[in-house]
C-alpha positions as a Python dict, from the first residue, in 0.01 Angstrom:
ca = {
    (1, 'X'): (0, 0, 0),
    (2, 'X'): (193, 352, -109),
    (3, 'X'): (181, 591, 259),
    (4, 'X'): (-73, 420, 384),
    (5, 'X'): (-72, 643, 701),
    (6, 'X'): (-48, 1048, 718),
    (7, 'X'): (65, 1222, 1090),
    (8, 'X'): (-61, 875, 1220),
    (9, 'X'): (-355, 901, 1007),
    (10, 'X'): (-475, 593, 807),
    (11, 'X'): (-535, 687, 485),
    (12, 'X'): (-848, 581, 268),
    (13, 'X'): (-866, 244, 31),
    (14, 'X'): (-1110, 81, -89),
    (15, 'X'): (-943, -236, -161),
    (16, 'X'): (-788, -80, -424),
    (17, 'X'): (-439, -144, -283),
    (18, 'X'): (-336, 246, -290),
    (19, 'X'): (-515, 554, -164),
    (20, 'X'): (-434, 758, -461),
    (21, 'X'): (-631, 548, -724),
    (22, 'X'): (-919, 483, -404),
    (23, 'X'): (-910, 896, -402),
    (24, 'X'): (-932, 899, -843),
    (25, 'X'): (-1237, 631, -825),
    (26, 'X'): (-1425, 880, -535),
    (27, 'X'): (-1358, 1221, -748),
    (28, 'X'): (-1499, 1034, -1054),
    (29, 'X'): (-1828, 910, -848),
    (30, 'X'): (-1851, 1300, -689),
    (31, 'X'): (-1912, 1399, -1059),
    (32, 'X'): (-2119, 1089, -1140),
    (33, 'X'): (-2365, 1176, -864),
    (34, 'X'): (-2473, 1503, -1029),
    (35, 'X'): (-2644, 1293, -1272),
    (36, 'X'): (-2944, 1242, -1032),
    (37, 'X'): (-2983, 1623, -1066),
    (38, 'X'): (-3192, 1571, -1448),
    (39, 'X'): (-3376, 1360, -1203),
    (40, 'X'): (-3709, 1516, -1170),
    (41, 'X'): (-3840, 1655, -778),
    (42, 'X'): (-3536, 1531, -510),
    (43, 'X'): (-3237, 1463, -772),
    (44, 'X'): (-3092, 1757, -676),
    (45, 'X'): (-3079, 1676, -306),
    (46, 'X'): (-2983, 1347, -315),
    (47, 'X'): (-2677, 1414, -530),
    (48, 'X'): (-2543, 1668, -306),
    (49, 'X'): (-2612, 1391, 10),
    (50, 'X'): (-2349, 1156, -174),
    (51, 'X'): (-2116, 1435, -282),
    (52, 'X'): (-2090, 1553, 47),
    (53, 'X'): (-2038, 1228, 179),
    (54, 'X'): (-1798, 1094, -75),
    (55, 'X'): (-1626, 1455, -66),
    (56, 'X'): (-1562, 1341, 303),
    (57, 'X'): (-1388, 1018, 200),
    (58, 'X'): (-1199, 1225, -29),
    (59, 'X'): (-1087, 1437, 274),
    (60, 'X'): (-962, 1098, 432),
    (61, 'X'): (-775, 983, 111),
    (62, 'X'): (-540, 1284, 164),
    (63, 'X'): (-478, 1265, -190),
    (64, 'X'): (-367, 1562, -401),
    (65, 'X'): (-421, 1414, -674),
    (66, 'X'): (-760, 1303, -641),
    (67, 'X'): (-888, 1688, -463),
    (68, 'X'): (-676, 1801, -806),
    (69, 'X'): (-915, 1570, -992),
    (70, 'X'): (-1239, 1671, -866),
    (71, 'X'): (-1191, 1977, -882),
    (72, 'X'): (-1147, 1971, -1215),
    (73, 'X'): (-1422, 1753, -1311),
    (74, 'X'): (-1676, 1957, -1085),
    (75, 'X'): (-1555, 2269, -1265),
    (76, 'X'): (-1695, 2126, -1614),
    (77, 'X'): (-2031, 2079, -1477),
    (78, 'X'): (-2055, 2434, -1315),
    (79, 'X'): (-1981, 2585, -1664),
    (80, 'X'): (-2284, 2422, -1797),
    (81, 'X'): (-2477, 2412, -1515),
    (82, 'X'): (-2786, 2643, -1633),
    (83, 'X'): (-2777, 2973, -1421),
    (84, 'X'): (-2878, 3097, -1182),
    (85, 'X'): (-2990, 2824, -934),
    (86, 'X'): (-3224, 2872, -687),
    (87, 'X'): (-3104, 3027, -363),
    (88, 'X'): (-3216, 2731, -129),
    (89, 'X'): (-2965, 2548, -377),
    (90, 'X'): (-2647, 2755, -366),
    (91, 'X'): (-2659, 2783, -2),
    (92, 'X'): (-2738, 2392, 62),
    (93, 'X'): (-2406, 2403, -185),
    (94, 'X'): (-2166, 2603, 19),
    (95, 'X'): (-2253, 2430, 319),
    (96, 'X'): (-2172, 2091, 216),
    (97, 'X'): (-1835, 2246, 52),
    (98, 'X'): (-1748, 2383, 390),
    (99, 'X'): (-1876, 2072, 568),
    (100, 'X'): (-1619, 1904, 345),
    (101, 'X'): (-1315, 2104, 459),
    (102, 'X'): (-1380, 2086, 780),
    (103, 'X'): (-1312, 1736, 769),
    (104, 'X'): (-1008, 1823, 647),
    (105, 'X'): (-914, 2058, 921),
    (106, 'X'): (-1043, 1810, 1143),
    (107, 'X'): (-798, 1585, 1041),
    (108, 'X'): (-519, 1828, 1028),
    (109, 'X'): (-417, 1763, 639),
    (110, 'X'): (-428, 2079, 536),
    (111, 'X'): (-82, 2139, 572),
    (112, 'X'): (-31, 1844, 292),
    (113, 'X'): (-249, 1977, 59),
    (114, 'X'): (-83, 2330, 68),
    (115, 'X'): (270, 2184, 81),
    (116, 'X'): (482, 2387, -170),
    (117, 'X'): (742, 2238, -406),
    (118, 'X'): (970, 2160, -121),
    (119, 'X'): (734, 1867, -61),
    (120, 'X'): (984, 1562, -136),
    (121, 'X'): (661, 1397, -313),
    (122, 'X'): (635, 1697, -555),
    (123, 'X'): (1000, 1742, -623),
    (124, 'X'): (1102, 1339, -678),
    (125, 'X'): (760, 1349, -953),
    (126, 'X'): (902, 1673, -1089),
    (127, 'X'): (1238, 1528, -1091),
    (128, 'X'): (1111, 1225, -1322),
    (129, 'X'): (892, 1430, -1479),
    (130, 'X'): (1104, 1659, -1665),
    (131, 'X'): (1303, 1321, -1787),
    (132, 'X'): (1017, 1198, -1955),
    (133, 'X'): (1091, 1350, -2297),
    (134, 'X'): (1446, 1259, -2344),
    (135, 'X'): (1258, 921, -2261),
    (136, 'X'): (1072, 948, -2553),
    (137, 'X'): (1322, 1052, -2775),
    (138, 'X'): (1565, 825, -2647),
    (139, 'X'): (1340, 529, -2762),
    (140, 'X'): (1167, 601, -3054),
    (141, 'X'): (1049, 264, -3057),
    (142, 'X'): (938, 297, -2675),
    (143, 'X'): (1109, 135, -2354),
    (144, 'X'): (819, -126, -2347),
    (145, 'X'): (568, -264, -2155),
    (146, 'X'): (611, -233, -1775),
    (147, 'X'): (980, -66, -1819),
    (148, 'X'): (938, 331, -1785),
    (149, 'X'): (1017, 301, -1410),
    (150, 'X'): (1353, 103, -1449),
    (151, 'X'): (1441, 265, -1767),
    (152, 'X'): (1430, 601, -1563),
    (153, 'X'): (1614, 449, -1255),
    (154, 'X'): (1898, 281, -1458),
    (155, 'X'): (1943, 541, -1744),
    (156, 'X'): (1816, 895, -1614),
    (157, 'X'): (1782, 905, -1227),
    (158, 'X'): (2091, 1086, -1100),
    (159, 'X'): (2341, 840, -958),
    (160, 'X'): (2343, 988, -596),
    (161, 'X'): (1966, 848, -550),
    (162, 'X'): (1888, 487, -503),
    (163, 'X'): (1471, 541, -515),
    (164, 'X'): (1273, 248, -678),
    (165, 'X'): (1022, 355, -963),
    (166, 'X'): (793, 99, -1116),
    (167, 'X'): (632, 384, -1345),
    (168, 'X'): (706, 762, -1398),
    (169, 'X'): (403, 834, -1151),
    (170, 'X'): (204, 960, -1405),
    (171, 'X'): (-26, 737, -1630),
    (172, 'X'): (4, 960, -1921),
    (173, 'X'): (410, 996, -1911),
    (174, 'X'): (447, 584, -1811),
    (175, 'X'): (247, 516, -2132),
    (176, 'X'): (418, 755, -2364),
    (177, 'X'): (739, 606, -2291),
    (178, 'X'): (691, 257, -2299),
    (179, 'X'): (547, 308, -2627),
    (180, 'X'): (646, 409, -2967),
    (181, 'X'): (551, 741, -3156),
    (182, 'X'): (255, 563, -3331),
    (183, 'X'): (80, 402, -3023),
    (184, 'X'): (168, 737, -2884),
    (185, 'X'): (-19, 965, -3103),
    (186, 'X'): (-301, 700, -3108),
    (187, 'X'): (-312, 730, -2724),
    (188, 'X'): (-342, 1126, -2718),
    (189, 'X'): (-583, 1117, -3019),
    (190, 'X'): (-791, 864, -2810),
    (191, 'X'): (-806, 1155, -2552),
    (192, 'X'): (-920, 1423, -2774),
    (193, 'X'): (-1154, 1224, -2958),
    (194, 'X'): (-1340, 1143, -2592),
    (195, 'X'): (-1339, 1532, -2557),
    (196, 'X'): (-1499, 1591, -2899),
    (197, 'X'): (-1769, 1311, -2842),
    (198, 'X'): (-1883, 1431, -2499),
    (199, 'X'): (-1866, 1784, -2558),
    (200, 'X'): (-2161, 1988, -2381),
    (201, 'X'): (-2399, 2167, -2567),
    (202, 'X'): (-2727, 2395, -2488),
    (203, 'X'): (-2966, 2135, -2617),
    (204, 'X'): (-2742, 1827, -2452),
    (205, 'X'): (-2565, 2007, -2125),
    (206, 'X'): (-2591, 1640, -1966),
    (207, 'X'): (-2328, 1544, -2148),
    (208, 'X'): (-2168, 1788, -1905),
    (209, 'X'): (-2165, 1470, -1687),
    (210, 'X'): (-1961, 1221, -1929),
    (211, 'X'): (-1715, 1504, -1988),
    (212, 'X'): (-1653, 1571, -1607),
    (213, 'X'): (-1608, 1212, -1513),
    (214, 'X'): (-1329, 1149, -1795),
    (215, 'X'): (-1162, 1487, -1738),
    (216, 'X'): (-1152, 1375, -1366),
    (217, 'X'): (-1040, 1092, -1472),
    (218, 'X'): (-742, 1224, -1685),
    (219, 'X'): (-600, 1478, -1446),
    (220, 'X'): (-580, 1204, -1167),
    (221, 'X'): (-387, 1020, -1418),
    (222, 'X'): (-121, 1288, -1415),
    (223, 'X'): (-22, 1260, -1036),
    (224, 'X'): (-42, 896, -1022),
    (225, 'X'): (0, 604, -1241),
    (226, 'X'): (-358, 520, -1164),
    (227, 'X'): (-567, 455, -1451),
    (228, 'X'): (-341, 123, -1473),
    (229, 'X'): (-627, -34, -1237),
    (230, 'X'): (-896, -139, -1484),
    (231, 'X'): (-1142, -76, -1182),
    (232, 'X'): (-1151, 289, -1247),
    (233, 'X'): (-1199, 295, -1649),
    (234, 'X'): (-1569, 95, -1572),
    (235, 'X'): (-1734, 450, -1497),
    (236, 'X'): (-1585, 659, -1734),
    (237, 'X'): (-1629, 419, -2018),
    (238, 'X'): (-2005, 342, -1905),
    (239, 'X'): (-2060, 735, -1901),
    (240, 'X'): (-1987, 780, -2237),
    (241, 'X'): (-2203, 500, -2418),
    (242, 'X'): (-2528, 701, -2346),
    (243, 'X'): (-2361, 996, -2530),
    (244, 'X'): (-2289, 756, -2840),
    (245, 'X'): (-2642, 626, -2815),
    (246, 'X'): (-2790, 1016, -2761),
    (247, 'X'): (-2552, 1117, -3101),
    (248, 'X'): (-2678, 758, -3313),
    (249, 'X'): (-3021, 857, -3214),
    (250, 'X'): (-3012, 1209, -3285),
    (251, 'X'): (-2729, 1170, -3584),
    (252, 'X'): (-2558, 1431, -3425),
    (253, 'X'): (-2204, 1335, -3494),
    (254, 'X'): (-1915, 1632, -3476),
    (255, 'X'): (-1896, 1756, -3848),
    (256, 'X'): (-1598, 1630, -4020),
    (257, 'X'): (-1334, 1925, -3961),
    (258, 'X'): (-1372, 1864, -3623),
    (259, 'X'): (-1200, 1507, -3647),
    (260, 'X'): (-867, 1758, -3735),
    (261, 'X'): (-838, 1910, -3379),
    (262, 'X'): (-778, 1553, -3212),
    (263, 'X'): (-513, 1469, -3524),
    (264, 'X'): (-385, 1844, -3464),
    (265, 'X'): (-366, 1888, -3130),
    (266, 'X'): (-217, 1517, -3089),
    (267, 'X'): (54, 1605, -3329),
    (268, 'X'): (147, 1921, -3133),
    (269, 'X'): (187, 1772, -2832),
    (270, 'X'): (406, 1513, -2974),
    (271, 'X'): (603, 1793, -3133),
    (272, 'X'): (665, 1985, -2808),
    (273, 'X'): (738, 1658, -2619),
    (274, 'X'): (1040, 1596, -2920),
    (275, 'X'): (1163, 1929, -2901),
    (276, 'X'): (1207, 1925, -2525),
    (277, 'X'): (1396, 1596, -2559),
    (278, 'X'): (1645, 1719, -2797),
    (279, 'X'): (2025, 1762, -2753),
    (280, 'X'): (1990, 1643, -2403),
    (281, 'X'): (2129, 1275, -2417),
    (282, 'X'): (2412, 981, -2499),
    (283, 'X'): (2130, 745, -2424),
    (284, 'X'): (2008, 545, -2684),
    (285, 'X'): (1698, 251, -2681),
    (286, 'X'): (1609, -9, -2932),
    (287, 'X'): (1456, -335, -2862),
    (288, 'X'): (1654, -472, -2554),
    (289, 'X'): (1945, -316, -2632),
    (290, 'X'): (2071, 26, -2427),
    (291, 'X'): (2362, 237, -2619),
    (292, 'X'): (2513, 474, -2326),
    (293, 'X'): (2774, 719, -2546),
    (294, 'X'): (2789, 818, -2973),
    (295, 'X'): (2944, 668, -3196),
    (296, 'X'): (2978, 300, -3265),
    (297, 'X'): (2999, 121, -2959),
    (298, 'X'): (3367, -57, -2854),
    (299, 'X'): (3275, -209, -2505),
    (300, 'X'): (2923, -502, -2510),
    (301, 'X'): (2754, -564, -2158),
    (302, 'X'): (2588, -908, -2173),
    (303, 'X'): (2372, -851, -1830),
    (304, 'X'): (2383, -1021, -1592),
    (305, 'X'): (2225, -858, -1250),
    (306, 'X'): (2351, -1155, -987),
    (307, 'X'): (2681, -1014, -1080),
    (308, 'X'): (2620, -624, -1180),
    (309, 'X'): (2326, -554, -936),
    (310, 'X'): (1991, -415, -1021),
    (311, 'X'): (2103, -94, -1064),
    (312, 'X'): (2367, -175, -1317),
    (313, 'X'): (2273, 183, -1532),
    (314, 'X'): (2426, 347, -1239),
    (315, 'X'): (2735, 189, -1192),
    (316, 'X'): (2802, 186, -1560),
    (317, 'X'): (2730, 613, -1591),
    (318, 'X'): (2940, 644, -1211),
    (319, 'X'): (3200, 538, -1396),
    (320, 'X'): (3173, 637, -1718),
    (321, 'X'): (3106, 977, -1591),
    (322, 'X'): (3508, 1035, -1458),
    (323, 'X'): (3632, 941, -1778),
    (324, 'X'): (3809, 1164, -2006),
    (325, 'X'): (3770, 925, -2320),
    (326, 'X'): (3439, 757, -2212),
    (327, 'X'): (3379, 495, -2450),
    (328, 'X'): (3053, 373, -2660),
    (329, 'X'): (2902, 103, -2410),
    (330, 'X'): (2604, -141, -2576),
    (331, 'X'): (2409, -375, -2287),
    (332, 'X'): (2196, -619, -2415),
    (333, 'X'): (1956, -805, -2174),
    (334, 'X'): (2020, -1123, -2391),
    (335, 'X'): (2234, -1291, -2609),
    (336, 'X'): (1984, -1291, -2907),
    (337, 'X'): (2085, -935, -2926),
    (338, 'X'): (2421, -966, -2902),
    (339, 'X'): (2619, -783, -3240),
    (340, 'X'): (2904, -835, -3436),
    (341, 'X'): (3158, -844, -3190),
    (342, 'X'): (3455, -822, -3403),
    (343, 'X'): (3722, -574, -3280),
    (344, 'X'): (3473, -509, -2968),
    (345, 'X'): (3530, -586, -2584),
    (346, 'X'): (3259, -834, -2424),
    (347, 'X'): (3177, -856, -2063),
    (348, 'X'): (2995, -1109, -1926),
    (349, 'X'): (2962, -1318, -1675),
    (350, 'X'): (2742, -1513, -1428),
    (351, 'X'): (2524, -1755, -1537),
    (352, 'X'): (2423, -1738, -1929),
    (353, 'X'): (2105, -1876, -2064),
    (354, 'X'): (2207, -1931, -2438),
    (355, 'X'): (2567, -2051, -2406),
    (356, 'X'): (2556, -2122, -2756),
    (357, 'X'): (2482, -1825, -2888),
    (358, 'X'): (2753, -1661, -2689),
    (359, 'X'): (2987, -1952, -2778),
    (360, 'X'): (2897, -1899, -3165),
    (361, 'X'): (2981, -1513, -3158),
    (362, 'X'): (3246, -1498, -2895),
    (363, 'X'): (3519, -1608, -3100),
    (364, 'X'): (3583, -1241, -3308),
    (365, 'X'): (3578, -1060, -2995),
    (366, 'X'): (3895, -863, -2915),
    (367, 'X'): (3889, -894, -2546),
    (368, 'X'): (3692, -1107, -2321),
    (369, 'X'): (3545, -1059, -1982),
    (370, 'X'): (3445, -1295, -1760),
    (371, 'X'): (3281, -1193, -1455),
    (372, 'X'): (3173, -1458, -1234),
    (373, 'X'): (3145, -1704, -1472),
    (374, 'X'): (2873, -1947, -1351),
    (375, 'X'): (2961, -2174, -1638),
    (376, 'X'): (3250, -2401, -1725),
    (377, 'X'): (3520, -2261, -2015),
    (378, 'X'): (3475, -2596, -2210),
    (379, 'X'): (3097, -2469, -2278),
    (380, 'X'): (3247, -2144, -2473),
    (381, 'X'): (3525, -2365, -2688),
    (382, 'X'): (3791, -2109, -2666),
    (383, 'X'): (4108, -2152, -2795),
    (384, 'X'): (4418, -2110, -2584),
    (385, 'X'): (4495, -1750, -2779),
    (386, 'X'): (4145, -1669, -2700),
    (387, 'X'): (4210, -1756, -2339),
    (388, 'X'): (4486, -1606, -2314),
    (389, 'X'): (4299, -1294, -2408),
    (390, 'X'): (4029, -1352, -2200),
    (391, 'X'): (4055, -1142, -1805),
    (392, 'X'): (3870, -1367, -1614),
    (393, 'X'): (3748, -1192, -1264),
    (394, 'X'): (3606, -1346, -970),
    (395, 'X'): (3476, -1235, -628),
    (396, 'X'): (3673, -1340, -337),
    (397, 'X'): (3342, -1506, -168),
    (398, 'X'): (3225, -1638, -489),
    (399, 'X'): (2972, -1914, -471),
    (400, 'X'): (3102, -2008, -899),
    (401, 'X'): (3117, -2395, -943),
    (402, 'X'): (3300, -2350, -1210),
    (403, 'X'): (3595, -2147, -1012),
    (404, 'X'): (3854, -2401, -1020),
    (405, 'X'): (3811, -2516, -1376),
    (406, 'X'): (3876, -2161, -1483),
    (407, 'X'): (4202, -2165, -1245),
    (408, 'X'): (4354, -2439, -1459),
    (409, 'X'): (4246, -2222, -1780),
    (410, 'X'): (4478, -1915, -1696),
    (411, 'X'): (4515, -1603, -1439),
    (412, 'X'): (4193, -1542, -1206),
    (413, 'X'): (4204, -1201, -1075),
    (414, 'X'): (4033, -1206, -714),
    (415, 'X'): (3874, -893, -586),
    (416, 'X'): (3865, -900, -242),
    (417, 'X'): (3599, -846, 48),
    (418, 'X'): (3317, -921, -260),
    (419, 'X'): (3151, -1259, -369),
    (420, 'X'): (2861, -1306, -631),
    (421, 'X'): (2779, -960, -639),
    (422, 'X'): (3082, -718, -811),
    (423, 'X'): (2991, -361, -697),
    (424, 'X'): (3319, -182, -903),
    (425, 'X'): (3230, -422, -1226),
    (426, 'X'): (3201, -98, -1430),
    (427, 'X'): (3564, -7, -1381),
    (428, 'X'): (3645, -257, -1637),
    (429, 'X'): (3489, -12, -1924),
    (430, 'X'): (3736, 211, -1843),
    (431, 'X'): (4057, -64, -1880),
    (432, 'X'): (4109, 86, -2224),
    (433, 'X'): (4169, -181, -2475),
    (434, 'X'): (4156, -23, -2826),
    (435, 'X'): (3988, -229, -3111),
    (436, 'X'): (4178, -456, -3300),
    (437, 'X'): (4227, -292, -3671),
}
């Protein structure tokens, strides 16, 4: 669970294994409740019971994100509230608002909820935030599934931090990123077309209700990568198949111009999100493979994270960063992406999958190194010129079985005081071999 306590405070979850998506599921069900008001006699009173009460499990939550959420939600459904309510109403109203907060100050979390932007929780989500563009334009194809929060740790998280990220904290950015520009204007005209279906209007100010509940829904997204648990879309998508049954019914459909403002306003967001990304990066994505520099890349990283660590993006732009020639660096996750290595340097090293592969493309390299190498040099057939031009590097500690057998091959530098792991690997990018002609 993500700060499960506040000031010794034990924050809200349902079972939902964080308190931010608990506090997103209890904004959406205070603007589900106000659907028992267009129940006839005691509606009313009986939705403002639950709001109250779920408006104090909010409190408990402490969750920005979801008070963020609710309040925007709530705010639909006072615009088409029909005015004015009766007085008995408004006052019943403020006093379960105020009842509300004074759970709050009760539990002393104001000061959270008022925190400025020197709030370390604002700034880090600010920080990777503002990277989410370059993200986008980085990989046009998208980062995939499940790899926005590494692809921002390795790539664009500034070297002198070391915070994990699974996602971008933000459903919306996490989603936009992983994905390429067509799933990503499918996903914002998704949005708008939800906002065109339940739009309000004097004869149907229920839908008032649908509306709230996904626009709740949607800014709760933006402070947390919530809407990833499927247990929250159940609502939202239940409150919107009355509205399609009220429009089939009534063959009220939006007229077709309409269907333009989703395509429009989907395209303009896409536009500012490409502008904002321009200019701004060396960083280049496609399918597995990570190009960090321009031009055609002279140095291949066949990964390897036993050897490089976890956070091998860092090392490699620590490095890369003090150079005054920095080279073209290409890191493949595997060797089925492995290029043309012909006149290119190729680092590798601790155990390799598809020996083959690398054995069947390793021969035009111009330089070859082995870090680690888990496997034995029989298994790459080199020939003694290619060993001789091979810089084979092992930790002093190294656990390698195959250790000796490269001994009898040729020269084994030993780095000392390191084993498995090689925490300076990167400083071989910047042994300057040029290509072969």
């Amino acid at each position: 669970m993500d700060n499960a306590f506040y000031n010794g405070i034990l924050r809200m979850d349902w079972g939902l294994g964080n308190p931010n998506k608990t506090a997103a599921l209890i904004a959406i069900l205070m603007v589900t409740v106000w659907s028992l008001d267009y129940v006839k006699k005691y509606g009313f009173w009986l939705a403002l019971t639950c709001f109250a009460g779920l408006g104090i499990c909010l409190m408990y939550t402490i969750s920005r994100g979801g008070l963020a959420a609710a309040f925007a939600g709530l705010s639909i459904l006072a615009v088409w509230q029909p005015w004015p309510w009766e007085r008995s109403k408004v006052v019943a109203m403020g006093i379960s608002i105020w009842i509300i907060l004074g759970f709050s100050l009760y539990l002393n979390t104001q000061d959270r909820y008022l925190q400025g932007t020197d709030d370390l929780s604002i700034l880090n989500r600010l920080e990777i935030w503002k990277k989410a563009p370059q993200m986008m334009v980085d990989a046009p194809g998208g980062w995939g599934w499940g790899n926005s929060g590494k692809a921002y740790v390795e790539w664009y998280q500034p070297v002198d931090r070391s915070e994990d990220y699974r996602t971008l904290v933000n459903s919306h950015l996490t989603w936009l990123v992983e994905f390429g520009w067509p799933v990503r204007f499918l996903y914002l005209f998704a949005w708008g077309v939800m906002v065109l279906l339940c739009w309000p209007s004097k004869e149907n100010r229920w839908w008032s209700i649908p509306l709230g509940i996904w626009a709740t829904f949607f800014v709760a997204a933006i402070f947390s990568s919530v809407a990833e648990s499927p247990w929250l879309w159940i609502v939202p998508i239940l409150s919107l198949l009355p509205v399609l049954f009220s429009r089939w019914i009534k063959k009220t459909w939006p007229r077709p111009l309409l269907w333009s403002l989703p395509v429009a306003v989907s395209c303009l967001i896409l536009l500012i999100f490409w502008i904002l990304g321009q200019g701004k990066s060396n960083i280049h994505d496609a399918s597995d493979i990570v190009t960090f520099g321009n031009g055609t890349p002279t140095d291949i990283v066949l990964l390897n994270e036993k050897t490089m660590g976890k956070i091998f993006g860092h090392a490699i732009r620590r490095v890369l960063a003090k150079a005054s020639s920095v080279p073209s660096v290409e890191v493949v996750g595997t060797a089925d992406h492995l290029p043309d290595l012909k006149g290119k340097k190729l680092i590798l090293g601790g155990q390799i999958q598809e020996i083959p592969k690398v054995a069947a493309l390793i021969h035009s390299a111009f330089q070859i190194v082995l870090l680690n190498p888990d496997f034995f040099p029989q298994q790459l057939n080199l020939s003694p010129d290619e060993a001789k031009n091979t810089e084979i590097v092992f930790g002093e500690f190294s656990q390698s079985p195959a250790l000796h057998a490269w001994d009898q091959v040729g020269t084994v530098k030993r780095i000392d005081g390191t084993g498995d792991f090689l925490p300076n690997w990167a400083d071989i990018l910047l042994e300057g071999s040029q290509p072969r002609p």
